[in-house]
C-alpha positions in Angstrom: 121.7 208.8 101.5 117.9 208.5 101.8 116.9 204.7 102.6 114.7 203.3 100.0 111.3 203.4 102.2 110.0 199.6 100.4 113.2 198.0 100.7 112.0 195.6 102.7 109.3 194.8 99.9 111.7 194.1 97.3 113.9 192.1 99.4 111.5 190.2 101.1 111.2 187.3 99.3 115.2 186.8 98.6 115.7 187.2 102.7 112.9 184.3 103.1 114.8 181.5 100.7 114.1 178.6 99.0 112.6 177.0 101.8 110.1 180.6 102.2 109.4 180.7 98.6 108.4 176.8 98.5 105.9 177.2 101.3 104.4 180.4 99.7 104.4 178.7 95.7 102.6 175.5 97.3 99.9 177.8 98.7 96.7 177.9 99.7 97.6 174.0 101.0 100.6 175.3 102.7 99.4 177.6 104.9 97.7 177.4 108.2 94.9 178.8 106.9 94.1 176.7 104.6 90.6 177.0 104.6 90.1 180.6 104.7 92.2 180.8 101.4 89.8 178.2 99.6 86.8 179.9 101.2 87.9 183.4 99.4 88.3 181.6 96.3 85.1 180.2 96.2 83.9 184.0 97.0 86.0 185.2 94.3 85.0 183.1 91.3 81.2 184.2 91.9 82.0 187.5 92.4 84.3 187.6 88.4 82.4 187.2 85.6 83.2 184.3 83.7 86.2 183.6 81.7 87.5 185.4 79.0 87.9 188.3 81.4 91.4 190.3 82.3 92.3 190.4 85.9 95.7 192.1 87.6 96.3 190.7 90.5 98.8 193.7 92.7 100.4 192.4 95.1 101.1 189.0 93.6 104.0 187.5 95.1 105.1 184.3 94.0 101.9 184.2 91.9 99.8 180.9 93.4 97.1 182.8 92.9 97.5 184.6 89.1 98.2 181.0 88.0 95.1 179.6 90.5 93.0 182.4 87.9 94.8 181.7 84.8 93.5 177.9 85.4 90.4 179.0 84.9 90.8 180.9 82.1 91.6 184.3 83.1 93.9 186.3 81.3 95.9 187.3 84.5 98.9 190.0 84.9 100.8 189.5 87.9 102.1 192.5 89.2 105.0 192.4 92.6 108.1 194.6 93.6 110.3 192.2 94.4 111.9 190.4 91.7 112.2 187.0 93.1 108.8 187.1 93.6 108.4 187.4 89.7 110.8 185.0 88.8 109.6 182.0 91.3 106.0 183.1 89.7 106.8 182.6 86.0 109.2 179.3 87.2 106.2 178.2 88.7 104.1 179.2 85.3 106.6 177.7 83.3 107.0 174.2 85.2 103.1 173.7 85.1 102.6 175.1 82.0 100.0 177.2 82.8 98.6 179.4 79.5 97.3 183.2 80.6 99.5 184.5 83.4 101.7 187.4 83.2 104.2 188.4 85.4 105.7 191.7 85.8 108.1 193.0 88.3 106.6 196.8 89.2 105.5 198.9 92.1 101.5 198.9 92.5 101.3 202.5 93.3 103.0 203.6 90.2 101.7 200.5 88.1 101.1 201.5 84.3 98.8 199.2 82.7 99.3 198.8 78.8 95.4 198.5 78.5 92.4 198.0 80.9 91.7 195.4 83.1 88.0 193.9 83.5 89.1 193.5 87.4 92.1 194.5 89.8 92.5 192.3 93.0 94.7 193.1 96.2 94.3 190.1 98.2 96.5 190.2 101.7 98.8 192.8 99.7 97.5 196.5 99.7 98.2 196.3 103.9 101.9 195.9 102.5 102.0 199.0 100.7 104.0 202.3 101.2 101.0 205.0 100.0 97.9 203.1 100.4 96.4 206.2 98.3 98.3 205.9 95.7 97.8 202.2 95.1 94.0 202.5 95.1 94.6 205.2 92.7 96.7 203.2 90.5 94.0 200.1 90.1 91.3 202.7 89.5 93.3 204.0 86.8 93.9 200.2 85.5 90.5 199.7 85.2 88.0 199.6 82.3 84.7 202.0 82.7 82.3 199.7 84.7 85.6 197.4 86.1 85.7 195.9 89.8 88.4 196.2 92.3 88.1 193.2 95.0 90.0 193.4 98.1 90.8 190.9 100.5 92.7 192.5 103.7 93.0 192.4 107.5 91.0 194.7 109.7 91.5 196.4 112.7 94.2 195.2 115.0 96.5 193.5 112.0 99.2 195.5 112.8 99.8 194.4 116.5 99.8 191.1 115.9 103.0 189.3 117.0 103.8 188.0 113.3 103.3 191.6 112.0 105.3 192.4 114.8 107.9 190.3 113.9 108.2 190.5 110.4 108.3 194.4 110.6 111.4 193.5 113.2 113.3 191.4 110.6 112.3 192.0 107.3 111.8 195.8 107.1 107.9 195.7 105.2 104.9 198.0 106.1 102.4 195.7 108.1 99.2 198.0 108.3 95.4 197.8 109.8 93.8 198.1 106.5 89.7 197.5 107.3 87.4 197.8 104.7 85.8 201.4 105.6 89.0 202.9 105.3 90.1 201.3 101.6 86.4 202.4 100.5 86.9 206.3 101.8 90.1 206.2 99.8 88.4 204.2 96.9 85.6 207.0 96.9 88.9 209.6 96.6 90.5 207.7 93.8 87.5 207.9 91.9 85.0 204.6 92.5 81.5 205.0 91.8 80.1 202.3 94.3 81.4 199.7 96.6 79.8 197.2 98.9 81.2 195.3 102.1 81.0 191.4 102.6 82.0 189.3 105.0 84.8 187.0 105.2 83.4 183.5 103.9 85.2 181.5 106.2 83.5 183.3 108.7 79.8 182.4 106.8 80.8 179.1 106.2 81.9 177.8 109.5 78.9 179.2 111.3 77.0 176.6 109.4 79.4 173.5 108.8 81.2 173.2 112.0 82.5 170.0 114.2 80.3 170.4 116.6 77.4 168.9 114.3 79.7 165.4 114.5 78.5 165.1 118.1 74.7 165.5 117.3 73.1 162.5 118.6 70.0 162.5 116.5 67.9 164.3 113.8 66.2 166.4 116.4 69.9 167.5 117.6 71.0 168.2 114.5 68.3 170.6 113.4 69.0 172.4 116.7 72.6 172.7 115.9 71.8 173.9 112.0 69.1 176.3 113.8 72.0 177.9 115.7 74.0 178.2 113.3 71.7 180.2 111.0 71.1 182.4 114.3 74.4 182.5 114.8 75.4 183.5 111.2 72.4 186.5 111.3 74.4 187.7 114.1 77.4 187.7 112.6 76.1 189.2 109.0 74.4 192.5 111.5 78.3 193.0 112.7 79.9 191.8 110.1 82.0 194.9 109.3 84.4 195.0 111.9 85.3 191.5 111.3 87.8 191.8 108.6 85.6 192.0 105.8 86.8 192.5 102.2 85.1 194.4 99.7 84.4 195.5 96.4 84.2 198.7 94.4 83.5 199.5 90.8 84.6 202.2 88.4 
């Protein structure tokens, strides 16, 4: 008998247990990085048009961030493989009381959307998936005329870490390099028009606000250090491509 090749995607979240599920529901202040999670978000809300607009989030999980968008106002379908995943996300909907979210339990590259979305997001998800082609296929297909797809993924070198490493090793999911050149080629083949590449905003933001300024000794010192910064940040933005960017593409 043939092994189901995303087995370890549905099971995922019932191998990880309450105590796994917990952490992931109380994100983005669970997680160690914190900070790059409300960074993106920041990103992401001037990157959306303002609410009402309908976003499907693939990819979901456990859904902290479908019901982070549906607090805003946007009509949000959730979409995940693994059915724990759906049901902590619509416990989770249903124990805050959060109007707008949608949760269905469905396979992102095979994903039939009952009408168009305004914008599809993968965020730390499409690196997870089985045919990478096929998913990017799938949100194009989701997608009004004129729609966004936003992705937020790791870049080269993802794949080697040792907690990719390690959850490959016990828990049997695809943990892929998925840089942003590579999801716009296949973008391109799936049918996007345009597409542009940004940087991570953690990465913008601490090049400007970072500890170091807390040991400036005077005004003088702390234009120097706000100087370098800025430098520092120009440098970055010129490279900025191989440094896990995400992008966007539209329809």
């Amino acid at each position: 008998m043939q092994t189901d090749p995303k087995q370890g995607e549905r099971e995922y979240f019932a191998r990880i247990g309450p105590a796994g599920i917990a952490h992931s529901t109380g994100k983005p202040f669970t997680d160690d990085h914190c900070e790059v999670n409300l960074a993106n978000m920041t990103a992401l809300f001037h990157l959306l048009h303002s609410p009402p607009q309908r976003v499907v989030e693939f990819g979901c999980g456990v859904g902290w961030l479908s019901l982070f968008l549906a607090r805003r106002g946007y009509a949000v379908t959730g979409v995940d493989i693994s059915p724990d995943a759906i049901a902590a996300a619509c416990a989770q909907r249903d124990a805050q009381r959060v109007a707008g979210a949608t949760f269905v339990v469905a396979d992102y590259e095979e994903f039939a959307a009952p009408q168009p979305f305004d914008c599809a997001l993968f965020y730390d998800s499409l690196h997870h998936a089985e045919d990478e082609r096929a998913a990017l296929r799938c949100a194009h297909r989701s997608l009004r005329d004129g729609g966004m797809l936003i992705a937020f993924e790791p870049g080269y070198g993802h794949s080697e870490t040792d907690a990719s490493v390690r959850a490959v090793r016990e828990y049997g999911v695809h943990e892929k390099d998925m840089p942003a050149g590579y999801i716009v080629r296949l973008g391109r083949e799936a049918g996007f028009r345009r597409h542009v590449f940004l940087p991570r905003p953690h990465d913008v933001v601490r090049r400007l606000y970072r500890p170091a300024y807390g040991r400036a000794t005077g005004q003088a010192d702390v234009f120097f250090r706000y100087v370098l910064g800025k430098l520092r940040l120009i440098r970055f933005m010129a490279h900025h491509r191989r440094k896990a960017p995400f992008v966007v593409l539209w329809k």
